[in-house]
C-alpha positions as CSV (number, residue, x, y, z in Angstrom):
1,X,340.5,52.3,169.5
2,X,341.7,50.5,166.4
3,X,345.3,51.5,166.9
4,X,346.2,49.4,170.2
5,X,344.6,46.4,168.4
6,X,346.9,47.2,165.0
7,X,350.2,46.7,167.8
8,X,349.4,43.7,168.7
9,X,351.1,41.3,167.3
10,X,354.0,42.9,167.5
11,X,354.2,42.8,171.8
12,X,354.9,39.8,172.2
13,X,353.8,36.7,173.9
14,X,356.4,37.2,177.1
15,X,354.7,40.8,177.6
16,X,350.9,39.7,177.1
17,X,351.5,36.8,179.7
18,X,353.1,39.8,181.7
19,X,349.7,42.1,181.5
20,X,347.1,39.5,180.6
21,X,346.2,39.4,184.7
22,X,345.8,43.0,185.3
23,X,344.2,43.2,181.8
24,X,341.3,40.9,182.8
25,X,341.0,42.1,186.5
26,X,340.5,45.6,185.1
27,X,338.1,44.8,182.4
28,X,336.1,42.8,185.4
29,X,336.3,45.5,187.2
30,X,334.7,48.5,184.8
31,X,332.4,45.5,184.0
32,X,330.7,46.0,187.2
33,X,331.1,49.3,187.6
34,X,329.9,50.0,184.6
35,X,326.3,48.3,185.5
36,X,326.7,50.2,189.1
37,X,326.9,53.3,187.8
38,X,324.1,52.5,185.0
39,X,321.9,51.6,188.1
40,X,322.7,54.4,189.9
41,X,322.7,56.6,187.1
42,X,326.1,58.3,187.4
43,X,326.5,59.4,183.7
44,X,325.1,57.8,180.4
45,X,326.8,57.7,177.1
46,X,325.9,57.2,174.0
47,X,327.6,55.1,171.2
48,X,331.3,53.9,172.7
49,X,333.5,55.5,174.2
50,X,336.2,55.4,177.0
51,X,336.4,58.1,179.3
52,X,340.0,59.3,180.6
53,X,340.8,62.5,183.1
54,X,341.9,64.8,179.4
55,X,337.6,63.9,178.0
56,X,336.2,65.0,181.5
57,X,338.1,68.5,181.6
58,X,338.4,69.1,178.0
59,X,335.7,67.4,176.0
60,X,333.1,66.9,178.2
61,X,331.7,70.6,177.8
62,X,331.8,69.9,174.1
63,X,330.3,66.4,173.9
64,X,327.0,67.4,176.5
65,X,326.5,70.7,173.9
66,X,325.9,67.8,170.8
67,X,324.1,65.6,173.5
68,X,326.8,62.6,173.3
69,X,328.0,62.6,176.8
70,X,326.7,64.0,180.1
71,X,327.5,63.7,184.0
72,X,324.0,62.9,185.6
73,X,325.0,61.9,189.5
74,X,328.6,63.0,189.3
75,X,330.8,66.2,189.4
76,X,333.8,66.3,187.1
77,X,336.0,65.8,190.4
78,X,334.3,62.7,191.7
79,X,334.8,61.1,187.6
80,X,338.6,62.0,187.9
81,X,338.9,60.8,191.0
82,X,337.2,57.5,190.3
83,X,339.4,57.6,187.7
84,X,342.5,57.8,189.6
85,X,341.2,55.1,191.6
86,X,341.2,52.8,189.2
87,X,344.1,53.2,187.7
88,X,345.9,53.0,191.2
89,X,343.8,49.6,191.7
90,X,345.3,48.5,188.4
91,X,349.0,49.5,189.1
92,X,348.9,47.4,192.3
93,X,347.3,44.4,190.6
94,X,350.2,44.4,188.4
95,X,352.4,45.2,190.6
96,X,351.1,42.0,192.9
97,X,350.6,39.8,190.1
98,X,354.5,39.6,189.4
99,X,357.2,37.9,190.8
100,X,359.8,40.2,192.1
């Protein structure tokens, strides 16, 4: 988590103008899902952390063992897939947001 921050500086203002749309329509985004699926209790977490397709098939066994991390309303296919789907939503934001 600390790493992408250390880069930084070193992107560049023409590329962060670039991103800076799809950057803040996704963090909107996972926002409100992230209050949907609290409501609807879809998993819980505790402490941070950001879930990708590699934590739900390879550390997800490991983290519900130490009681970290746990599916409550969701299979491991519906997580990947909702995690597909937002990283389509994402590439065509971007892909809308520039000029061509």
């Amino acid at each position: 988590m600390i790493v992408p921050w250390l880069t930084f500086p070193f992107v560049g203002k023409r590329t962060v103008k670039r991103y800076w749309p799809g950057v803040l329509f996704m963090s909107l985004f996972l926002f409100a899902e992230g209050i949907l699926a609290e409501k609807r209790n879809w998993w819980r977490f505790f402490d941070t952390s950001i879930p990708n397709s590699v934590f739900v098939y390879g550390f997800l066994d490991i983290l519900k063992r130490f009681e970290y991390a746990w599916l409550v309303k969701m299979s491991k296919l519906q997580l990947s897939l909702c995690f597909f789907l937002k990283s389509f939503l994402m590439y065509i934001f971007q892909y809308l947001s520039e000029d061509h």
